[in-house]
C-alpha positions in Angstrom: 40.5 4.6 11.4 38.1 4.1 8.5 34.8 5.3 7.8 33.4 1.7 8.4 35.0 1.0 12.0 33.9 4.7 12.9 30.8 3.9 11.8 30.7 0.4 14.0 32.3 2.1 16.8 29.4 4.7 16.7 26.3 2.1 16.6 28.4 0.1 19.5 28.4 3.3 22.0 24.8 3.9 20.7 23.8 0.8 22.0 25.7 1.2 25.3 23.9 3.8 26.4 21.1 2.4 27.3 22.3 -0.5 28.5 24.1 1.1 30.7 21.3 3.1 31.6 19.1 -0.2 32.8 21.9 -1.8 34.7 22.1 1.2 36.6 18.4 0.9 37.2 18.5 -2.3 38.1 21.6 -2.1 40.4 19.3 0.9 41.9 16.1 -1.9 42.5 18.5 -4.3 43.7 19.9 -1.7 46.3 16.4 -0.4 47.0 15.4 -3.9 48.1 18.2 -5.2 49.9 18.5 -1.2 52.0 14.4 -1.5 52.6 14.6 1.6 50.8 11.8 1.0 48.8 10.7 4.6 47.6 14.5 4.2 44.9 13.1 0.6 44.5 9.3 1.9 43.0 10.5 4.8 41.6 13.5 2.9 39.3 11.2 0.4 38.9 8.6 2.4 37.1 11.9 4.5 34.7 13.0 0.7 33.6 9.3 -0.8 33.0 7.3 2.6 31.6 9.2 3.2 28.5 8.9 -0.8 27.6 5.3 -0.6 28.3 5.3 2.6 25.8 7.7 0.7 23.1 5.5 -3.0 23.3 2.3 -0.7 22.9 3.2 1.4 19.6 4.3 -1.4 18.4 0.9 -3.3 18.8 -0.5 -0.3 17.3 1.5 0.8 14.7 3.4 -2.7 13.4 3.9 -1.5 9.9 4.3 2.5 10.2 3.1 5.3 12.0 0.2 6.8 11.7 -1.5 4.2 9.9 -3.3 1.6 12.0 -3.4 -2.0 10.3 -5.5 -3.1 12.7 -8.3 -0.8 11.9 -8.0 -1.8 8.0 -8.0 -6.0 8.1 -10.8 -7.4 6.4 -12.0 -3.9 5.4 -12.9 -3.6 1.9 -11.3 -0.9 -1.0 -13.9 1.6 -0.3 -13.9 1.7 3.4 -10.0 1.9 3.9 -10.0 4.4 1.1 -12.7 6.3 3.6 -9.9 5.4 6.6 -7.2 6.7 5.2 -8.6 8.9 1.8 -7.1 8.2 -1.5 -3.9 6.7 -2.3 -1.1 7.8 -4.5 -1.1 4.2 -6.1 -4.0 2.7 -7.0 -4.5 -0.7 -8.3 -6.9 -3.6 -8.3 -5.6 -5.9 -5.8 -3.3 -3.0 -4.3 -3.1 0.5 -3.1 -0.3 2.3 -1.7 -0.2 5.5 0.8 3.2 7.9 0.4 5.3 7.8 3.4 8.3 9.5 2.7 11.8 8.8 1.0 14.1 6.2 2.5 16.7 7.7 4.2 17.4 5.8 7.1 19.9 3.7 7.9 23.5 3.0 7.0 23.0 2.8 3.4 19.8 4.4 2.4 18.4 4.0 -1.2 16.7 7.3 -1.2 13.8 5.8 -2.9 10.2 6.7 -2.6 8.4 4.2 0.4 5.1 3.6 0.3 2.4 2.0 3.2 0.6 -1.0 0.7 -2.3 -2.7 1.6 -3.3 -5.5 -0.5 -6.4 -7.4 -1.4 -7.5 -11.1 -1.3 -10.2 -12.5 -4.0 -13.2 -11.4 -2.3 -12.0 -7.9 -2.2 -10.6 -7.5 1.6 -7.6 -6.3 3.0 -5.4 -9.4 3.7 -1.9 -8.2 4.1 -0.3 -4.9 4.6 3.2 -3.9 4.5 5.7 -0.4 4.1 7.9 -0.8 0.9 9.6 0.9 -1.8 7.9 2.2 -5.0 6.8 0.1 -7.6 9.9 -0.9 -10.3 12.7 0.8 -7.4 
């Protein structure tokens, strides 16, 4: 067995878990319902739905990368993100960048500095915002 099918074999039972995990929650609703037994119903009801209520809300709040809140930033000017968040390790006209961390997640990381950026339009106001490596990597 190679490194590369160990590797797939790995992400495959990683991913099994927890499906396994919410078909045995929802065979438990089911059998709650159809047994009028509806205490295992509520209760595996609210293990299944909680965490996806927790997931669909950090995303809302963190979309790009945690801790930094876009939402609080768009259509803020230079000075008053830089009052958000204090000063950035990049600093440029149109852009600014916040130090994350060095990228080594995944599969194949490129250990390369990544950076939170939040760019500028014309009139000076945060237009788009994303996480990416450092400049020239």
């Amino acid at each position: 067995m190679n490194i590369s099918s160990s590797i797939d074999f790995f992400i495959i039972c990683l991913l099994a878990v927890p499906a396994i995990i919410v078909i045995i929650l929802i065979a438990l609703i089911i059998y709650g319902i159809v047994k009028k037994k509806r205490r295992i119903a509520v209760i595996s009801s609210l293990i299944l739905v909680i965490p996806a209520v927790l997931i669909v809300g950090y995303s809302l709040v963190f979309p790009t990368i945690f801790p930094y809140v876009d939402s609080l930033i768009y259509g803020k000017t230079k000075a008053e993100v830089i009052e958000i968040y204090g000063e950035p390790e990049l600093n440029g006209e149109r852009r600014i960048g916040y130090y994350i961390g060095v990228d080594n997640r995944g599969i194949d990381p490129s250990y390369l500095d990544l950076y939170y950026y939040v760019y500028f339009d014309e009139n000076g106001l945060v237009d788009e915002i994303y996480s990416g490596v450092q400049p020239g990597g």
